[in-house]
N, C-alpha and C positions, 0 to 999 in steps of 0.2 A: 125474604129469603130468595136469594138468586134460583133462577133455573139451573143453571150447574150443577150448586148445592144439591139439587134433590134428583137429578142426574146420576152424580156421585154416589147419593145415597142411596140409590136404586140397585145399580153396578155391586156395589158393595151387599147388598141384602140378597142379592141374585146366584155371587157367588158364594156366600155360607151357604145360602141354602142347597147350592150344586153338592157342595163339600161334604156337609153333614149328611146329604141323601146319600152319599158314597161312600162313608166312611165306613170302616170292618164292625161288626156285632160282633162282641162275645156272649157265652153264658153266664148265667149269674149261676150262682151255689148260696146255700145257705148257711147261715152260720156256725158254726160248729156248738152244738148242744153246751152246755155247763156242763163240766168232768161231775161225773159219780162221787159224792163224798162215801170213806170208810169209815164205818163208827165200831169200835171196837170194847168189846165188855170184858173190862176190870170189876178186881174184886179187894185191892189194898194197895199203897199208894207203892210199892216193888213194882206191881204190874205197871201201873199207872207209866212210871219211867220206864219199862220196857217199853213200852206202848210209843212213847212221846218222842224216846230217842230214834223211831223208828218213823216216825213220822206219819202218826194215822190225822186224821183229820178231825174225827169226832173221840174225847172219850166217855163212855158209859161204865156207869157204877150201879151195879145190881145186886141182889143176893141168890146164885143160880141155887143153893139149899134151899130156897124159901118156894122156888116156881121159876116156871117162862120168863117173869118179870117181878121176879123177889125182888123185894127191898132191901137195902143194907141200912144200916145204922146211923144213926146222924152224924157218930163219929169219924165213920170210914168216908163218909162226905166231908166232912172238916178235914179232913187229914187229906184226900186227894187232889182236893182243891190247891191246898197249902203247897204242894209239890206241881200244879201246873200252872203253864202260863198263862197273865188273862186273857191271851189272843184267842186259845183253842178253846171250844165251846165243850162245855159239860154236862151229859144228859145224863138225868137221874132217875131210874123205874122206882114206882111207888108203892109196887105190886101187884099181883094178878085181884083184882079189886071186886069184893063184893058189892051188891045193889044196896051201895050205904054213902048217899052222897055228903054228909058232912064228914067221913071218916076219911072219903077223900080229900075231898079241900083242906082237912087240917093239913093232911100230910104233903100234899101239893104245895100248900104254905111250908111248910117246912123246910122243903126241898129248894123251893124258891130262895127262903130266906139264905141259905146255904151256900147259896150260889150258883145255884143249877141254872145252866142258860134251855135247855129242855127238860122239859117234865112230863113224864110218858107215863100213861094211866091205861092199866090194862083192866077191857071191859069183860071180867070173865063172869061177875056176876050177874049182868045186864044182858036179855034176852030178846028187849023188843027196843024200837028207836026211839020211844019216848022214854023210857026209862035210859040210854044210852045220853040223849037231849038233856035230865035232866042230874045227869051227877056230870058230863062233862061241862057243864054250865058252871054247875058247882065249884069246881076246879079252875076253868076260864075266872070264873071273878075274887076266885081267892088268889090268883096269880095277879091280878089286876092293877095289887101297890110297885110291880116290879114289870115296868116297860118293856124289859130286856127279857124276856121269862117268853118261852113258845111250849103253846102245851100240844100235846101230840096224845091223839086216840089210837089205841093200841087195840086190834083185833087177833082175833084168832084162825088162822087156814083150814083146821082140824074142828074147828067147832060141830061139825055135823058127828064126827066121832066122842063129843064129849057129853058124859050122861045128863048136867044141867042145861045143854044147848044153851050155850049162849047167842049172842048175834051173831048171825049170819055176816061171813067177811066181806061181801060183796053191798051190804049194805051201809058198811062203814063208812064208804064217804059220802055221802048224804047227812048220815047222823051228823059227825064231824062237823060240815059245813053248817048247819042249822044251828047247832051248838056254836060255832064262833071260834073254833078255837084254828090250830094254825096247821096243824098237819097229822098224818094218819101213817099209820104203820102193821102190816103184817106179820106175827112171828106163828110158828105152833105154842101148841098150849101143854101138850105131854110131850117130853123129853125122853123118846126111845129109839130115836136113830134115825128116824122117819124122817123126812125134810118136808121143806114148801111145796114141791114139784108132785108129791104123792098125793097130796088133798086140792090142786090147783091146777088148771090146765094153764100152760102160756095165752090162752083166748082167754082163760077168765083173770089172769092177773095182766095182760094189756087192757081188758076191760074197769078192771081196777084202776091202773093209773090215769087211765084215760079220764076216768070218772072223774080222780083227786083232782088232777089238774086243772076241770076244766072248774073245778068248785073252788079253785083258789089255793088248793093244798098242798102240801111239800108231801113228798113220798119215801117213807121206807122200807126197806122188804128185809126179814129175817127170816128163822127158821132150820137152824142146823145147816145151813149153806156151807158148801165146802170151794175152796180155791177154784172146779172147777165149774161153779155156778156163777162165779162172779160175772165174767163177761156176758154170762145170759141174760143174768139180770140188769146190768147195762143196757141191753140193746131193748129193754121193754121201756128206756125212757126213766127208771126210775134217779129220784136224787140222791139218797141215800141207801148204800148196802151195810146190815149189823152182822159183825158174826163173832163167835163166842168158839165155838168148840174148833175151827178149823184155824183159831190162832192156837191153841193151845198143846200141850205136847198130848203126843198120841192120839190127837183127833178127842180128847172127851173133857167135857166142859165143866169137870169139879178140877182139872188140871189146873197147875199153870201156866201161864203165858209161854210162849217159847218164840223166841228172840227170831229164828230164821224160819220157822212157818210166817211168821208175822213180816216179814223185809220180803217172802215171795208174795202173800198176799200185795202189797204195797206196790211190787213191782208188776205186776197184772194189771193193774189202774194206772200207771206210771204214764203219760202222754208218751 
């Protein structure tokens, strides 16, 4: 190699490196969170196409007669299905579930078979984490022949107001995570007007999500939320917001759907 050569190559390494020391810094930012999915609770496949036309993200098939997280019938599952598309994901509650874990798993199975792409199993009869570990277990391996199937532990906010005490909501995701299964959800358990924010401080549902996520978990928060809880609940980081009564006419959750609570909803979350 000539002297030149390395001359040249000197000159040149001298002045990047002048260039770069001098160059403008900017800031970096991070990147913008994942949009909040809306999971919205049908009850017949009418709702179902209000819902769809309006363009929510999630839809839920419940039986709000039966509880928090009544079951519907395995027909109004066949029949809602039949009317959506397979792109949108289908979450099906199982019921507010007593401490009976093959009662679950049938029905988990069922749900699955159905088509459910969420299967949400409300632990109303489960009071301690092993007992919580071993029917959501139950439920994780009877979903087990369907890849596609996420089952999701369903707690309660109000549990300290309910006579059987069940699990404490702050312990759910622990249980959840131990048990295997894919994500955790908050709703209330008595339907009397009350919301989230009455049994929960904003400390202890950022303590909540913080928990889910750092166990691997997807997060959903319900609870008689009304249009103008949604941004709050947004900014605690959660993934999914559910809400039932604040689509429906008149604010009350035996109604039906109603078409333009439902397109303001939507438009709240709207990037």
């Amino acid at each position: 190699m000539s002297p030149g050569y390395s001359t040249s190559v000197s000159k040149v390494s001298l002045t990047l490196y002048f260039l770069s020391a001098h160059l403008p810094t900017y800031p970096t930012y991070p990147a913008d969170p994942p949009a909040m999915k809306l999971l919205v609770s049908v009850v017949n496949p009418e709702e179902a196409q209000t819902a769809l036309a309006v363009g929510v993200d999630i839809l839920d098939i419940k039986n709000p007669a039966e509880g928090s997280l009544g079951a519907p019938s395995p027909e109004t599952v066949r029949r809602i299905r039949a009317v959506t598309p397979p792109h949108v994901p289908l979450s099906v509650a199982i019921g507010d579930m007593p401490n009976l874990p093959g009662t679950a798993a049938l029905a988990a199975y069922g749900a699955a078979r159905l088509g459910a792409t969420y299967v949400k199993v409300g632990l109303w009869g489960v009071s301690t984490g092993a007992e919580g570990r071993t029917l959501l277990q139950a439920v994780r391996t009877a979903c087990s022949d369907f890849p596609n199937v996420r089952v999701v532990a369903c707690g309660y906010a109000d549990a300290a107001r309910l006579p059987h005490r069940p699990l404490a909501p702050l312990c759910l995701p622990a249980v959840a995570r131990d048990a295997g299964v894919d994500g955790c959800m908050l709703d209330t358990g008595l339907k009397d007007g009350r919301r989230l924010w009455d049994f929960l401080s904003e400390a202890d549902l950022r303590t909540f999500v913080e928990a889910a996520h750092a166990a691997g978990l997807f997060v959903a928060l319900a609870g008689t939320l009304q249009a103008e809880d949604l941004l709050r609940v947004r900014d605690l980081g959660v993934d999914v917001v559910g809400v039932r009564s604040a689509a429906c006419r008149d604010g009350h959750r035996t109604g039906p759907l109603d078409a333009t609570r439902l397109r303001q909803l939507r438009a709240l979350l709207s990037p």
